[in-house]
C-alpha positions as a Markdown table, in Angstrom:
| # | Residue | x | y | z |
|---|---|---|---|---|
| 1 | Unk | 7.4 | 190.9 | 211.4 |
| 2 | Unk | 7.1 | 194.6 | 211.2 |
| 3 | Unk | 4.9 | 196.0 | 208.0 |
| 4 | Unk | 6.3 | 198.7 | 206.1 |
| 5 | Unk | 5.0 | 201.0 | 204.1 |
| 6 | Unk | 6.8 | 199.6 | 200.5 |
| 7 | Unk | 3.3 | 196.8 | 200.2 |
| 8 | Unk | 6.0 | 194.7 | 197.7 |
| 9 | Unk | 3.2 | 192.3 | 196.5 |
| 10 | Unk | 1.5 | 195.6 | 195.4 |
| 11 | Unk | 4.8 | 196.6 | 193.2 |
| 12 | Unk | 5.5 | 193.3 | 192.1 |
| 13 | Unk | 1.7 | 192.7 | 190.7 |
| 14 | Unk | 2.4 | 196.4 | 188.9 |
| 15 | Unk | 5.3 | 195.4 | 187.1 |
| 16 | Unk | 3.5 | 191.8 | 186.2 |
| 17 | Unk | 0.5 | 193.4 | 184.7 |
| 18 | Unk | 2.7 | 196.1 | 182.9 |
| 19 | Unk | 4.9 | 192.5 | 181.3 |
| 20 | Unk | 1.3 | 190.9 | 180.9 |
| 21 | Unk | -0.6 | 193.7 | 179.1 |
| 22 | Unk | 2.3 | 195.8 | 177.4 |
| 23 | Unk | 5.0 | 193.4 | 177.2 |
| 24 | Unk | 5.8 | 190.1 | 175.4 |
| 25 | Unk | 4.0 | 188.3 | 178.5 |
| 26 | Unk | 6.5 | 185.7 | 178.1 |
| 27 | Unk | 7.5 | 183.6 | 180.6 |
| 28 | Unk | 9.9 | 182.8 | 182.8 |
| 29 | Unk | 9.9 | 186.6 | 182.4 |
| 30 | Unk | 13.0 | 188.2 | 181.2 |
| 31 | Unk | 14.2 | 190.5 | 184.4 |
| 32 | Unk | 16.4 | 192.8 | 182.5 |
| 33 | Unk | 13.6 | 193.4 | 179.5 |
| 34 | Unk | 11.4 | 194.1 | 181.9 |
| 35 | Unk | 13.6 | 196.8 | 183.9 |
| 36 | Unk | 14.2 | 198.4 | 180.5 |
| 37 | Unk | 10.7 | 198.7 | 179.2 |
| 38 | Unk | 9.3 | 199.7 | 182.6 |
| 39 | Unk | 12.2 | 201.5 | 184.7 |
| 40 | Unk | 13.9 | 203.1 | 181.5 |
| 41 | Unk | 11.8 | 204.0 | 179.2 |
| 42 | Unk | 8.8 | 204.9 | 181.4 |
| 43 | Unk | 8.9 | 207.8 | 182.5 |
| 44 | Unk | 10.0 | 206.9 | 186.6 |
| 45 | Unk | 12.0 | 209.3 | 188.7 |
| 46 | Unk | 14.7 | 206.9 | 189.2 |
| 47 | Unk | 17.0 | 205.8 | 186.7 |
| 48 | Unk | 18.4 | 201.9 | 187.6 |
| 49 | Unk | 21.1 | 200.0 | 185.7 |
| 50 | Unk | 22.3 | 196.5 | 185.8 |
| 51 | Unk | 25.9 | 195.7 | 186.1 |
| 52 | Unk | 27.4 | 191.7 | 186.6 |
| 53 | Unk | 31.1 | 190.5 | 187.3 |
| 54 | Unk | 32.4 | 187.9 | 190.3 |
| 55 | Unk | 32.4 | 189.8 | 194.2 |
| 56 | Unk | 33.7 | 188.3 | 196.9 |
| 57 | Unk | 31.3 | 189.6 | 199.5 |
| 58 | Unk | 27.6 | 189.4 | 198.2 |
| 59 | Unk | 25.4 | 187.8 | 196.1 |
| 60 | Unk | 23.9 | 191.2 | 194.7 |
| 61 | Unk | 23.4 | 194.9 | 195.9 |
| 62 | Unk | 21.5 | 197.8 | 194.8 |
| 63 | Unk | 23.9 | 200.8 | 195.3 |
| 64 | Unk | 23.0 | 204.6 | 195.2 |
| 65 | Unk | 25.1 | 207.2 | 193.3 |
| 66 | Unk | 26.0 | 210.4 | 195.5 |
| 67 | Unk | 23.5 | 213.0 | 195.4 |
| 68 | Unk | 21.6 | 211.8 | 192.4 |
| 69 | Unk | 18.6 | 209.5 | 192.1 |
| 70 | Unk | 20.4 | 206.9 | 189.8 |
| 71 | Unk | 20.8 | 203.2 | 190.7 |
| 72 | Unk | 22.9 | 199.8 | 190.4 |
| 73 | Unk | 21.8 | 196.5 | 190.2 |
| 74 | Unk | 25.5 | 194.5 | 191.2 |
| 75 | Unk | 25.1 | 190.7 | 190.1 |
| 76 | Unk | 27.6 | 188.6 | 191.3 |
| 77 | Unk | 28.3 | 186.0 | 188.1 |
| 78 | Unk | 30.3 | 183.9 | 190.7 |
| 79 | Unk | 27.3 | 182.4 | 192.1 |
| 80 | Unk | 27.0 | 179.6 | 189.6 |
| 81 | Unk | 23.1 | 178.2 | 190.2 |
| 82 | Unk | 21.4 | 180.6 | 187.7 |
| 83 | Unk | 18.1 | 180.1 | 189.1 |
| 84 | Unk | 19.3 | 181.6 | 192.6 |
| 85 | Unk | 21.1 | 183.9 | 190.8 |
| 86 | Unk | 17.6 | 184.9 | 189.2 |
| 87 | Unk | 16.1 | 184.9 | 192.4 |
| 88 | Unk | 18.9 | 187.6 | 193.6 |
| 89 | Unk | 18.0 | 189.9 | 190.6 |
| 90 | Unk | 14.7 | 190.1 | 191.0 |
| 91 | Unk | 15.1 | 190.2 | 195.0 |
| 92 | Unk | 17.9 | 193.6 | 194.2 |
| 93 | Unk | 15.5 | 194.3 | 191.9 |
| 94 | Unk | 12.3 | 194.3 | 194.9 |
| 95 | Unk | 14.9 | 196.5 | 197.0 |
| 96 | Unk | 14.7 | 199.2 | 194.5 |
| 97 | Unk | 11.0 | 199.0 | 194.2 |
| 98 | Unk | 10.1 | 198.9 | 197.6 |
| 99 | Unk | 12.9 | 200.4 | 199.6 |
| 100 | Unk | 14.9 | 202.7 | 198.0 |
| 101 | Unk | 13.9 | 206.0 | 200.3 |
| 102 | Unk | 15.1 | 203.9 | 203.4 |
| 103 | Unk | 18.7 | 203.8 | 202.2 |
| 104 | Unk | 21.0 | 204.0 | 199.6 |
| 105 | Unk | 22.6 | 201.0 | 200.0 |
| 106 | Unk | 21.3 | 197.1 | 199.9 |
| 107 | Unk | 24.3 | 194.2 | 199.9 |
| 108 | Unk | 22.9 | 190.9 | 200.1 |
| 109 | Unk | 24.8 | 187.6 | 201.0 |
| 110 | Unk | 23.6 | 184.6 | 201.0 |
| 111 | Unk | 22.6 | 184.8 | 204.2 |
| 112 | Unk | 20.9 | 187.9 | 204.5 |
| 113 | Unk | 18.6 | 186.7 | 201.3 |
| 114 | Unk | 17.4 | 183.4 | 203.7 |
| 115 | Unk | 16.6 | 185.8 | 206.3 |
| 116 | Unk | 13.1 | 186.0 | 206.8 |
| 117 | Unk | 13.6 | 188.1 | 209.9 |
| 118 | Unk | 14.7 | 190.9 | 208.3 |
| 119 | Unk | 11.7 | 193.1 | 207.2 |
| 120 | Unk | 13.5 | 194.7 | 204.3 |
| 121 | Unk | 14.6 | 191.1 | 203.2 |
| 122 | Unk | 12.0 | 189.4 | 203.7 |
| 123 | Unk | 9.8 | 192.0 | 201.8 |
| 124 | Unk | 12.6 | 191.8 | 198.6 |
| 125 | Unk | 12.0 | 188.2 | 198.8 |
| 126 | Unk | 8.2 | 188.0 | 198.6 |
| 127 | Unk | 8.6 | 190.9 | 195.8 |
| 128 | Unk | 10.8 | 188.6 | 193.8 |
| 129 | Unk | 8.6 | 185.5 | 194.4 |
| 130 | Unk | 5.2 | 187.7 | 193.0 |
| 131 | Unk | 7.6 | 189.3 | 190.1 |
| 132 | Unk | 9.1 | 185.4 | 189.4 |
| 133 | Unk | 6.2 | 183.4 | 189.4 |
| 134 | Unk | 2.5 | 185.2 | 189.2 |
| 135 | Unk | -0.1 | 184.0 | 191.1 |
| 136 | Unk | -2.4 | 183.9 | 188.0 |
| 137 | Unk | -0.4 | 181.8 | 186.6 |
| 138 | Unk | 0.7 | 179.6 | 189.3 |
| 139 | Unk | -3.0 | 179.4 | 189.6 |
| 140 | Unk | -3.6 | 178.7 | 186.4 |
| 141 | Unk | -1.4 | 176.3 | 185.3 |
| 142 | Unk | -1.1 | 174.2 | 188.6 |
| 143 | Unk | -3.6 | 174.4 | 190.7 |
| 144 | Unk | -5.3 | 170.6 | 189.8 |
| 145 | Unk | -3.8 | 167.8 | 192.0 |
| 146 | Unk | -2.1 | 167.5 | 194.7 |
| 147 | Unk | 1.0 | 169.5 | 195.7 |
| 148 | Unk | 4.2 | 167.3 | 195.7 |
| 149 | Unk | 8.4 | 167.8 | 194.9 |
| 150 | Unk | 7.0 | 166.7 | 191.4 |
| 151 | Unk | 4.6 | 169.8 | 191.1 |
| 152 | Unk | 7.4 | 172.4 | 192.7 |
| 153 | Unk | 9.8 | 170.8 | 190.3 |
| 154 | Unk | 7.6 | 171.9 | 187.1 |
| 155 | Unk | 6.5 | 175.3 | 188.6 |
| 156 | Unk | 10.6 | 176.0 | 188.8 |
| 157 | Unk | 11.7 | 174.4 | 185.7 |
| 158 | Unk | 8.0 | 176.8 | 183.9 |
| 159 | Unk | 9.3 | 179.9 | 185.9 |
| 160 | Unk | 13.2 | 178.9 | 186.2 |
| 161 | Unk | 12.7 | 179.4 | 190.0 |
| 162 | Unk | 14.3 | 177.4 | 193.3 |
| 163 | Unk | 12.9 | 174.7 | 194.2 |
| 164 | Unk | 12.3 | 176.5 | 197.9 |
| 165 | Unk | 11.4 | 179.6 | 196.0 |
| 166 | Unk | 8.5 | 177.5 | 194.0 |
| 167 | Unk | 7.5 | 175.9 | 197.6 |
| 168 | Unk | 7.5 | 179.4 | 198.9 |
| 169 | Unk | 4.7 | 180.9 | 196.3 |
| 170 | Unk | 2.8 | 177.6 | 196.9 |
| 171 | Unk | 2.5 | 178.4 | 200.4 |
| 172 | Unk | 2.0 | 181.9 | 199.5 |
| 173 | Unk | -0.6 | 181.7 | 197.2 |
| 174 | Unk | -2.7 | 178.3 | 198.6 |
| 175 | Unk | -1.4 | 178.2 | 202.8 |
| 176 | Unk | 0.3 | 175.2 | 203.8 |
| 177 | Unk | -3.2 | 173.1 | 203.4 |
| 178 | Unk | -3.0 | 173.2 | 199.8 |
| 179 | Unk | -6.3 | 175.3 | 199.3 |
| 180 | Unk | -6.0 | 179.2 | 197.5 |
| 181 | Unk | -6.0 | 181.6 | 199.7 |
């Protein structure tokens, strides 16, 4: 997979430490807090807002308006697994972080968010897996015994995350041999 230039781990560890040192630090981490505090009220050139209602043709999106440098978050309330429907936000949420001078325009399905061919998806994804579930936590809380569907249960019920999106920051942050990277 191509690299770009967006380093999404890097974005996603800035907004962690920003929630860990000048926010509640509270976990699983409240997405739309944490766009408020640090998108809002902060000072960045881009101004972001979150709207929700049912669509019929994605998941989420992160739309452009015309010839200013203000942003949607769409959130599709149809998609009735909130945990995936987490996962979107903070992956629509990566898009605008990491991506936002390549286009004005990001609508995800459910397909395009399980494509880990896609550079630009794949990057939201591992942005939203770093934002979700912290490595310093993940490392601190469950790095004794032995990884299991037990273990990735409790790392997505502690960070409300997928079970596949728990199994992905396992692998992420300790390879598939179970050892920290």
């Amino acid at each position: 997979m191509p690299k770009t230039k967006s380093d999404p781990r890097g974005r996603a560890i800035q907004l962690t430490k920003f929630w860990q040192e000048l926010g509640p630090n509270t976990y699983p981490l409240d997405i739309e807090n944490l766009i408020e505090g640090t998108i809002q009220r902060s000072g960045f050139s881009d101004q972001l807002a979150i709207k929700e209602r049912p669509f019929d043709n994605f998941e989420g999106a992160l739309v452009r308006t015309e010839g200013v440098r203000k942003w949607t978050i769409l959130l599709n309330t149809g998609i009735e697994n909130a945990r995936r429907r987490r996962f979107t936000f903070a992956h629509e949420l990566g898009h605008f972080m990491c991506h936002r001078d390549i286009r004005n325009r990001f609508e995800d399905t459910k397909e395009d968010l399980n494509d880990f061919r896609d550079t630009l998806e794949a990057e939201a994804n591992l942005f939203a897996s770093w934002l979700l579930m912290p490595a310093n936590l993940v490392r601190d809380e469950f790095l004794d015994g032995v990884w299991n569907a037990e273990k990735l249960r409790k790392i997505g019920t502690r960070f409300e995350c997928s079970l596949q999106a728990s199994a992905l920051s396992v692998v992420r942050d300790f390879g598939t041999d179970g050892r920290l990277s």
